[in-house]
Biopython code that builds the backbone (N, CA, C, O; Angstrom):
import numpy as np
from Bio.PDB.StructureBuilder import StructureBuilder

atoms = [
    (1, "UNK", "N", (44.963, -49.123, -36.878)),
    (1, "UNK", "CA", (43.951, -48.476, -37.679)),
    (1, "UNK", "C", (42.770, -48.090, -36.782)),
    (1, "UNK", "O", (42.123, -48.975, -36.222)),
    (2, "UNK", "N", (42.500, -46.919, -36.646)),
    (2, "UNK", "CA", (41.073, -46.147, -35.873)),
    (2, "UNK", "C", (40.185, -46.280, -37.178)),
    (2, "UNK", "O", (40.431, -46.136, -38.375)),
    (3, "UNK", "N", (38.728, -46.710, -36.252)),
    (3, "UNK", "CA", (37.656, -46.649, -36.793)),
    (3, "UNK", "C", (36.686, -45.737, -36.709)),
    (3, "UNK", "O", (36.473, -45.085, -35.688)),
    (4, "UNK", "N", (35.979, -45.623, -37.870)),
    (4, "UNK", "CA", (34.903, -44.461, -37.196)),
    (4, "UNK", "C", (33.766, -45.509, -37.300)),
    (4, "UNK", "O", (33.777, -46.722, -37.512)),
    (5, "UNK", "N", (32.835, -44.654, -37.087)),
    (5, "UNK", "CA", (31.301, -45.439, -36.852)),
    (5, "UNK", "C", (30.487, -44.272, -37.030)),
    (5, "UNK", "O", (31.008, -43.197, -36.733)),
    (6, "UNK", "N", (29.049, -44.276, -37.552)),
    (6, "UNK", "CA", (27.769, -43.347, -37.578)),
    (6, "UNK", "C", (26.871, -43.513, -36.242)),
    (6, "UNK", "O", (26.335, -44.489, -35.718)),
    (7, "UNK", "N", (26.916, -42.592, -36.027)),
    (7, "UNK", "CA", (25.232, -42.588, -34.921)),
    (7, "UNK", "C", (23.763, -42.498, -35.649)),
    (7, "UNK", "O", (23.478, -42.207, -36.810)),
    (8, "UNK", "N", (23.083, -42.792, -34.732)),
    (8, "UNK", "CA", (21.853, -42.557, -35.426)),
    (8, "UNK", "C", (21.461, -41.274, -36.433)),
    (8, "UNK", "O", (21.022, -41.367, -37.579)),
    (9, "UNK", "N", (21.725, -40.131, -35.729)),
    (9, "UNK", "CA", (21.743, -39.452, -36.314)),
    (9, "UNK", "C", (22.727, -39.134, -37.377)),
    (9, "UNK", "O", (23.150, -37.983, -37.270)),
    (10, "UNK", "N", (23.072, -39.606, -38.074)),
    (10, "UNK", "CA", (24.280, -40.121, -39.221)),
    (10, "UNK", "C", (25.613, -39.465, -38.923)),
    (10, "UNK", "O", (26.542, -39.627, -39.714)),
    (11, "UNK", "N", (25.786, -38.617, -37.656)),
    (11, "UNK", "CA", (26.976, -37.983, -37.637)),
    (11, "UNK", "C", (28.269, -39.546, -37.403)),
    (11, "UNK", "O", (28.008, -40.678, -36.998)),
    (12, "UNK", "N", (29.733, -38.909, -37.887)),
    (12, "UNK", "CA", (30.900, -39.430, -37.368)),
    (12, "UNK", "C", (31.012, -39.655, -36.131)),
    (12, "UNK", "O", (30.924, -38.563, -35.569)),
    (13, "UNK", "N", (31.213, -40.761, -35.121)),
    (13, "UNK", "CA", (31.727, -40.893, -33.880)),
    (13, "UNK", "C", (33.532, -41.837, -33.794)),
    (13, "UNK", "O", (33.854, -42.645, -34.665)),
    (14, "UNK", "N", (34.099, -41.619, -33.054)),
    (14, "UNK", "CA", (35.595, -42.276, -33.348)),
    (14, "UNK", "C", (35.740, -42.932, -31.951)),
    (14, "UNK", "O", (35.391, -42.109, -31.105)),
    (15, "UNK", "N", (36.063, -43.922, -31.478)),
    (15, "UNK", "CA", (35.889, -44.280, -30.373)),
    (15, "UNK", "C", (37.399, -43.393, -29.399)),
    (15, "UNK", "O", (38.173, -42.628, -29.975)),
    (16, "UNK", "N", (37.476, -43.657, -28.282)),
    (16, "UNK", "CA", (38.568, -42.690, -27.454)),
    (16, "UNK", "C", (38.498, -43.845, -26.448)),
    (16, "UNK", "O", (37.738, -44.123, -25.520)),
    (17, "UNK", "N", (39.947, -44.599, -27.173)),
    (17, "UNK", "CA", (40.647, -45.840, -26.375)),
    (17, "UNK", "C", (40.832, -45.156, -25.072)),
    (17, "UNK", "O", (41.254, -44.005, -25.184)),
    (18, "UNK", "N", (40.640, -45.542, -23.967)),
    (18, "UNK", "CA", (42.154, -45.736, -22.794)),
    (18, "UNK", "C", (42.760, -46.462, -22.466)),
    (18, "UNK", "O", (42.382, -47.325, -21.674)),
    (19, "UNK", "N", (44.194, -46.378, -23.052)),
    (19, "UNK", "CA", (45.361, -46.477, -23.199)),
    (19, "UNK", "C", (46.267, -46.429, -21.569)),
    (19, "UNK", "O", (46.707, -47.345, -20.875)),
    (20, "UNK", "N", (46.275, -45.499, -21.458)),
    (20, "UNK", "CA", (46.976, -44.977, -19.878)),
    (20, "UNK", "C", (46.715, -44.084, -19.196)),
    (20, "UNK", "O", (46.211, -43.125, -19.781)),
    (21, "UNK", "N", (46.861, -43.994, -18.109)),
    (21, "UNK", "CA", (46.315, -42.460, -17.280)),
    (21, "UNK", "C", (47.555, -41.649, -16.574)),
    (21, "UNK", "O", (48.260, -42.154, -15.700)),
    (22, "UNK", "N", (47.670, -40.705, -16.934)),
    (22, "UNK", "CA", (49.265, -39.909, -16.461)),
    (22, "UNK", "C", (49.516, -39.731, -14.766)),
    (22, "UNK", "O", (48.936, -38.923, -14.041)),
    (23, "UNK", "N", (50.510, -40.690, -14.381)),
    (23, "UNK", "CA", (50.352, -40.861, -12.970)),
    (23, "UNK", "C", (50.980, -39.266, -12.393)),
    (23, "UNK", "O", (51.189, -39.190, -11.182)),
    (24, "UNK", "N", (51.235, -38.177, -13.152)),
    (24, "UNK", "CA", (51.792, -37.126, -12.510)),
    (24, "UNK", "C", (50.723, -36.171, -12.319)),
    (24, "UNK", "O", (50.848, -35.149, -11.644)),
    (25, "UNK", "N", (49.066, -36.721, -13.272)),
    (25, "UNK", "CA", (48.567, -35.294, -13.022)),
    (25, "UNK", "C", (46.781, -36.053, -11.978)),
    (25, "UNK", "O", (45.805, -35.520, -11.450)),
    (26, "UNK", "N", (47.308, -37.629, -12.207)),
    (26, "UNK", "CA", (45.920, -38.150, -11.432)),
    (26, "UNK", "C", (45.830, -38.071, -10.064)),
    (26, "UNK", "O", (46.709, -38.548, -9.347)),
    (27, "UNK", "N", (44.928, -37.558, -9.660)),
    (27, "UNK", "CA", (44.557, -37.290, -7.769)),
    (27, "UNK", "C", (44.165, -38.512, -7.310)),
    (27, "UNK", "O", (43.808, -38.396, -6.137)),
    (28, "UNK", "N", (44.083, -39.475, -7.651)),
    (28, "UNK", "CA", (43.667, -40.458, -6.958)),
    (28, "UNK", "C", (41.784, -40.535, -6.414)),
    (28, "UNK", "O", (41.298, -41.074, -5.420)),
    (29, "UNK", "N", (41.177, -39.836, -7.430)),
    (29, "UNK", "CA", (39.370, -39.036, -6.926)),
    (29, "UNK", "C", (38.718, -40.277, -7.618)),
    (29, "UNK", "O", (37.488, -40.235, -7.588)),
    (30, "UNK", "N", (39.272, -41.402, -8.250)),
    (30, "UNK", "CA", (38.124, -41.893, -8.580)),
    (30, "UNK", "C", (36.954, -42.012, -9.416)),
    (30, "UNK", "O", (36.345, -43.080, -9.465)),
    (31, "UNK", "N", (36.510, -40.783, -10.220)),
    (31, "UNK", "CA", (35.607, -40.640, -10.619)),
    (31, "UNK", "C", (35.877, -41.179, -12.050)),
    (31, "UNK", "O", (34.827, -41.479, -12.618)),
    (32, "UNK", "N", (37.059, -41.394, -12.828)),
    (32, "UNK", "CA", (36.965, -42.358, -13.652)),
    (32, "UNK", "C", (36.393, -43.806, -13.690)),
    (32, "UNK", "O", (35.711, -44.495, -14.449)),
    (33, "UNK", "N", (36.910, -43.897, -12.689)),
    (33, "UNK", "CA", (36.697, -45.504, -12.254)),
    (33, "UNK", "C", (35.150, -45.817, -11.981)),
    (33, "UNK", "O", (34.598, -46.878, -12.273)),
    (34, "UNK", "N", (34.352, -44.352, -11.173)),
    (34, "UNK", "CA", (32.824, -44.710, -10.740)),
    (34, "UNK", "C", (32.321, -44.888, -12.567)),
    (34, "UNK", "O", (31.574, -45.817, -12.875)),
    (35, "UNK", "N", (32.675, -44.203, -13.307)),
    (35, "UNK", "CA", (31.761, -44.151, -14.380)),
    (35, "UNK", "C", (31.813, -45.177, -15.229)),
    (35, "UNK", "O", (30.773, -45.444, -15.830)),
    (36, "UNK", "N", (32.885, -45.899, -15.453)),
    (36, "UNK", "CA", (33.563, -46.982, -15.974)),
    (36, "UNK", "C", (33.272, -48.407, -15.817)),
    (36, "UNK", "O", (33.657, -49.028, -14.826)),
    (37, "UNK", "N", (32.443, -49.072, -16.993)),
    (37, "UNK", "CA", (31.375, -49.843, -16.285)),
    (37, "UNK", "C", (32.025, -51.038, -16.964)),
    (37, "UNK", "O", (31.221, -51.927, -17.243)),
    (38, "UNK", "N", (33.472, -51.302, -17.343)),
    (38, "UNK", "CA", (33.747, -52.338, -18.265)),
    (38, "UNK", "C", (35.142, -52.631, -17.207)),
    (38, "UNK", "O", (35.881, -53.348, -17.883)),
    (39, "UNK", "N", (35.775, -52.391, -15.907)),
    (39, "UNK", "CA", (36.549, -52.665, -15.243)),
    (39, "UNK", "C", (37.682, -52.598, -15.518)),
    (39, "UNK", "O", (38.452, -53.527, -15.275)),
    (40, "UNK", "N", (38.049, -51.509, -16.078)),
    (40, "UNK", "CA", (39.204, -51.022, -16.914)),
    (40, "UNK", "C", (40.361, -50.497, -16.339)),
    (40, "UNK", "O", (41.523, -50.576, -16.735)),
    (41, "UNK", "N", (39.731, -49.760, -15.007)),
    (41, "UNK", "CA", (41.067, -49.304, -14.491)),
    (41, "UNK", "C", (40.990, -50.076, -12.945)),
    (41, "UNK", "O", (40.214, -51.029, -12.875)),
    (42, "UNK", "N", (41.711, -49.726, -11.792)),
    (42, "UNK", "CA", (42.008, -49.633, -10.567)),
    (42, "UNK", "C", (42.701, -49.193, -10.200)),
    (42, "UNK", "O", (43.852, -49.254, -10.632)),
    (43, "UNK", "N", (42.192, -48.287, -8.853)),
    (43, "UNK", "CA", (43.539, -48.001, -8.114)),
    (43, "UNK", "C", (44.391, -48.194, -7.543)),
    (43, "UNK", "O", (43.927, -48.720, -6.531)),
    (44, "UNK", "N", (45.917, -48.125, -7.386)),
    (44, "UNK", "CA", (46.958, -48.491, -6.911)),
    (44, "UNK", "C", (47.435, -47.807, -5.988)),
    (44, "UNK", "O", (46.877, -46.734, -5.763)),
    (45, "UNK", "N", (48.482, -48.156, -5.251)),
    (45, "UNK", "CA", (49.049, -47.632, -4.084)),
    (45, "UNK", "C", (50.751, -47.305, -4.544)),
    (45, "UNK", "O", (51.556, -48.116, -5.002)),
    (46, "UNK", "N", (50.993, -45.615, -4.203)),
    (46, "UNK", "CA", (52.172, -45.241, -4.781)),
    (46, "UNK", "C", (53.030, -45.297, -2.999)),
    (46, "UNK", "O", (52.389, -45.511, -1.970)),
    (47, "UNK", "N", (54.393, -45.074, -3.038)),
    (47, "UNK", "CA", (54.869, -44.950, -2.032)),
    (47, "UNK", "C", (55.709, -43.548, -2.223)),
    (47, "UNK", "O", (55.486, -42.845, -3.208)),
    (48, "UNK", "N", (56.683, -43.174, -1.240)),
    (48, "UNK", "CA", (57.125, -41.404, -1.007)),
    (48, "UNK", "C", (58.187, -41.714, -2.278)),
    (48, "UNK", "O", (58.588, -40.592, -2.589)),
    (49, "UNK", "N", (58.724, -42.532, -3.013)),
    (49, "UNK", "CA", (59.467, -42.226, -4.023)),
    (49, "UNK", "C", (58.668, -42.434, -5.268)),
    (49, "UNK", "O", (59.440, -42.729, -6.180)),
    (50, "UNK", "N", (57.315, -42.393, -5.699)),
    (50, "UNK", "CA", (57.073, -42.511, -6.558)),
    (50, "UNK", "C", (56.606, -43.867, -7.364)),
    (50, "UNK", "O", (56.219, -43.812, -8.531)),
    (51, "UNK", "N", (56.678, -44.984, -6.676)),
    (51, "UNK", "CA", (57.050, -45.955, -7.735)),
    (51, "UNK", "C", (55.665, -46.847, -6.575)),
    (51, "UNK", "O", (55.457, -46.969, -5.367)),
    (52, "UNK", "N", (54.946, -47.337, -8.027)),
    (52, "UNK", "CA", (53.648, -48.035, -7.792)),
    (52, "UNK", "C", (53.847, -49.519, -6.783)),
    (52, "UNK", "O", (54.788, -50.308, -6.872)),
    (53, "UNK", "N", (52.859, -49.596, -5.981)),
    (53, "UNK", "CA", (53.076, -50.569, -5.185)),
    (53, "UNK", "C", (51.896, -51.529, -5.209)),
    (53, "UNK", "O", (51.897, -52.426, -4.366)),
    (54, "UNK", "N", (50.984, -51.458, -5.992)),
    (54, "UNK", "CA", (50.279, -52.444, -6.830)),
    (54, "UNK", "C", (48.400, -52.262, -6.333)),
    (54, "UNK", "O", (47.994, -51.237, -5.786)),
    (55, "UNK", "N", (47.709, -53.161, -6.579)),
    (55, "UNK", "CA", (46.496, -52.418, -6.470)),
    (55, "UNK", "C", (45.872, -52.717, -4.749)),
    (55, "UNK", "O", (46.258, -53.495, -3.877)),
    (56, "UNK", "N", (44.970, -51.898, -4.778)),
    (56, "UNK", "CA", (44.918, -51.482, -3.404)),
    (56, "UNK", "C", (43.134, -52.193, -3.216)),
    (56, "UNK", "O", (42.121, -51.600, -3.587)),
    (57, "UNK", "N", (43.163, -53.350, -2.658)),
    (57, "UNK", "CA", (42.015, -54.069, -2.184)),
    (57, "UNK", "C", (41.063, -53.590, -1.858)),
    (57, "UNK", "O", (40.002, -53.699, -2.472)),
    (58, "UNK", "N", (41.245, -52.878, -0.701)),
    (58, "UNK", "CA", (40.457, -52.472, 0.373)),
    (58, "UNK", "C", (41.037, -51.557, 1.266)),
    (58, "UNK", "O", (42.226, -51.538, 1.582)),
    (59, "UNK", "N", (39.712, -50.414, 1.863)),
    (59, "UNK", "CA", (40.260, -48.936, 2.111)),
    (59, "UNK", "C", (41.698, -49.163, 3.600)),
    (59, "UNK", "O", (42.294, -48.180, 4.040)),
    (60, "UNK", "N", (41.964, -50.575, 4.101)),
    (60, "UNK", "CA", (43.101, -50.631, 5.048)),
    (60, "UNK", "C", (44.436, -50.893, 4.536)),
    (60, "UNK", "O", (45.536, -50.726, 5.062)),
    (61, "UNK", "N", (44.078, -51.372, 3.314)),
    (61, "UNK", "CA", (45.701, -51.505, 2.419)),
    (61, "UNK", "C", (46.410, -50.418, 2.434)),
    (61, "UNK", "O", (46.353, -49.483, 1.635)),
    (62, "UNK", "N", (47.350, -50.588, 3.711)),
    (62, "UNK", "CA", (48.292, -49.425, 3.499)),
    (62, "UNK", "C", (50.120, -50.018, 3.174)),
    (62, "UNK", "O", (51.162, -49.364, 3.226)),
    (63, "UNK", "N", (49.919, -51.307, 2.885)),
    (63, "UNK", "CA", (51.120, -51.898, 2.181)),
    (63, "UNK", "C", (52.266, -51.597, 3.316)),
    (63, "UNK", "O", (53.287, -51.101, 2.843)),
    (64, "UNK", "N", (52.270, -51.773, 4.469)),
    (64, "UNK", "CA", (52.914, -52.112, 5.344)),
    (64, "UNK", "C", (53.762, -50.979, 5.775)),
    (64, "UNK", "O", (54.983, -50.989, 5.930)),
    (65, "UNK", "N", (52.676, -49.700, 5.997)),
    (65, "UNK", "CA", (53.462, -47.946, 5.821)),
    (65, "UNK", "C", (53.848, -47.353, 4.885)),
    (65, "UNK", "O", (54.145, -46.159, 4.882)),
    (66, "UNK", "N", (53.892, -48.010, 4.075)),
    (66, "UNK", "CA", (54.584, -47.661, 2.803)),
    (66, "UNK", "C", (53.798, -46.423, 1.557)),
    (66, "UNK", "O", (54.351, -45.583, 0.848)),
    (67, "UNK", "N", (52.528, -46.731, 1.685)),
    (67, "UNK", "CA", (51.432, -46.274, 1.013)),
    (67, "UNK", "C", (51.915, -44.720, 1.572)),
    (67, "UNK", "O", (52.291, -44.393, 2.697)),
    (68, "UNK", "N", (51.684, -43.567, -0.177)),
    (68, "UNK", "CA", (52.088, -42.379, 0.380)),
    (68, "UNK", "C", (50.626, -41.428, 0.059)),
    (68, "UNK", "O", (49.982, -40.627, 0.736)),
    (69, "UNK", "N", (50.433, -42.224, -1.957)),
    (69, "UNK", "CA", (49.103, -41.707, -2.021)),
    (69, "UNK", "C", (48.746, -42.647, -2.751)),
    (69, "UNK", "O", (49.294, -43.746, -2.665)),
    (70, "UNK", "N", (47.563, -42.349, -3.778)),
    (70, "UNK", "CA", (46.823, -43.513, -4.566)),
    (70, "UNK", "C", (46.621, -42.534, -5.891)),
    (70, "UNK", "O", (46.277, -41.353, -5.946)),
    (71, "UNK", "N", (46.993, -43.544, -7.010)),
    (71, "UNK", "CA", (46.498, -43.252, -8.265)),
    (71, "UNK", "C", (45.521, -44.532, -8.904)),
    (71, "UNK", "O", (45.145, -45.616, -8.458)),
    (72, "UNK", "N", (45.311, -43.716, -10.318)),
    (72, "UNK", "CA", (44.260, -45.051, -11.163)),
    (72, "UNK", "C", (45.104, -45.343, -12.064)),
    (72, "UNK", "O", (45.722, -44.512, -12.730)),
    (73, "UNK", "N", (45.197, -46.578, -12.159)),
    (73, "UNK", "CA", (46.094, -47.468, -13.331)),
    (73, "UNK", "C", (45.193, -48.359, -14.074)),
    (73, "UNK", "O", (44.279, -49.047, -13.621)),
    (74, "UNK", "N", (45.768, -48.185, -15.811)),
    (74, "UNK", "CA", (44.757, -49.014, -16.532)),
    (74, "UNK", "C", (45.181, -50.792, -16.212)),
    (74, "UNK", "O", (46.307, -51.096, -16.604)),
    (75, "UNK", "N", (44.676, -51.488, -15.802)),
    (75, "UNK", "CA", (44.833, -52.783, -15.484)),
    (75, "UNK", "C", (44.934, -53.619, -16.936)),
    (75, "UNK", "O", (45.790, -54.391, -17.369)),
    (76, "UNK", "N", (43.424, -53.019, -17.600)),
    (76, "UNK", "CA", (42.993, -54.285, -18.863)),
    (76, "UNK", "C", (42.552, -53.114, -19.886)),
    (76, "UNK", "O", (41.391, -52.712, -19.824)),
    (77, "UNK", "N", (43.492, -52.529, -20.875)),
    (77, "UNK", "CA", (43.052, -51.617, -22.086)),
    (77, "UNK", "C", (42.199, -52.626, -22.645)),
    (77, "UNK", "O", (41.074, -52.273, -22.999)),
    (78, "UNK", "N", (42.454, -53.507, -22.746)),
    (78, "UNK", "CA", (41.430, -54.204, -23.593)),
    (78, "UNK", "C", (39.804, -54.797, -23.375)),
    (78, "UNK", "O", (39.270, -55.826, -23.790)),
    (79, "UNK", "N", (39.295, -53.694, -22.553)),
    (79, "UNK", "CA", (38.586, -54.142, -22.171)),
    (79, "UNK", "C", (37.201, -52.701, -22.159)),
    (79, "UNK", "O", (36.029, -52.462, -21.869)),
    (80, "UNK", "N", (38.638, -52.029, -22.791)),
    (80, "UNK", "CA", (37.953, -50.259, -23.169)),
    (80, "UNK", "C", (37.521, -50.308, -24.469)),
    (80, "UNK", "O", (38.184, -50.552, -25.477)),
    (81, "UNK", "N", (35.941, -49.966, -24.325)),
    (81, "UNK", "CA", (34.873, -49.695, -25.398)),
    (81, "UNK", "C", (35.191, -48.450, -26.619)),
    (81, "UNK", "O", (35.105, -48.363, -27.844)),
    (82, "UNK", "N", (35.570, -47.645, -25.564)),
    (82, "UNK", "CA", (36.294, -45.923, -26.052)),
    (82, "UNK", "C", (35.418, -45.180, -25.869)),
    (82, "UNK", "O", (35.492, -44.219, -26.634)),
    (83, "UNK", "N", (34.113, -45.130, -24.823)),
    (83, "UNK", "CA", (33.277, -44.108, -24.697)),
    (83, "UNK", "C", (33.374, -43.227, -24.751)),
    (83, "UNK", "O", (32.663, -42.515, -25.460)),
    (84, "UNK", "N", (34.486, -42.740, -23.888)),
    (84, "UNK", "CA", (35.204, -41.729, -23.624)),
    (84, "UNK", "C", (34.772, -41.333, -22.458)),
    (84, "UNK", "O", (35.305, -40.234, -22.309)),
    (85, "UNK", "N", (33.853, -41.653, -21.139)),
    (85, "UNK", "CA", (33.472, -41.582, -20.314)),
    (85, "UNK", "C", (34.419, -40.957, -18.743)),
    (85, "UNK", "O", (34.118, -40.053, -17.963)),
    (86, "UNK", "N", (35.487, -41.792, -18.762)),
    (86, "UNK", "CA", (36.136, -42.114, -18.241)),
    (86, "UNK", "C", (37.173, -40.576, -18.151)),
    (86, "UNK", "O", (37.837, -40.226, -17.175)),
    (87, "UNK", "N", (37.057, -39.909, -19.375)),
    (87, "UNK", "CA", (38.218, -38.738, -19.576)),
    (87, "UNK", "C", (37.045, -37.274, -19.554)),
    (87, "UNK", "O", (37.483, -36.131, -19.678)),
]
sb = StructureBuilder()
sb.init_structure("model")
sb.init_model(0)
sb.init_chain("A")
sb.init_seg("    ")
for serial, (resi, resn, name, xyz) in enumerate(atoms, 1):
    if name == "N":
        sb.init_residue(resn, " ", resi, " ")
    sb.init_atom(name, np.array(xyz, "f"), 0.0, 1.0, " ", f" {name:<3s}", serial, name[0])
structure = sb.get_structure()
């Protein structure tokens, strides 16, 4: 069940869960993550076939060559307000 809520100004607001982030169209830029103040996502380390190789510490984690590029993965949905910030 989605909720709505009023703003001050009495309009409708609906919150905008994140749920997941589509690893085919994310660049790996981050800028979800800068705005995102509830620790919701991180980025991970993909390798040349595609398949996630888990989250990426620090900018030398290159997972032993393996690292091909980097996406953002939701870690903790539950931890999303639904600002919508993030999208």
């Amino acid at each position: 069940m989605m909720r709505t809520f009023t703003t001050r100004d009495g309009s409708i607001w609906m919150p905008s869960y994140l749920t997941s982030i589509d690893s085919k169209t994310c660049i790996g830029c981050c800028r979800c993550f800068k705005v995102c103040s509830r620790d919701v996502m991180h980025l991970h380390g993909v390798d040349d076939a595609g398949e996630i190789l888990g989250p990426c510490d620090d900018e030398d984690d290159d997972f032993d060559g393996k690292l091909n590029s980097m996406i953002m993965v939701v870690d903790d949905a539950g931890r999303c307000i639904g600002c919508g910030a993030c999208g």
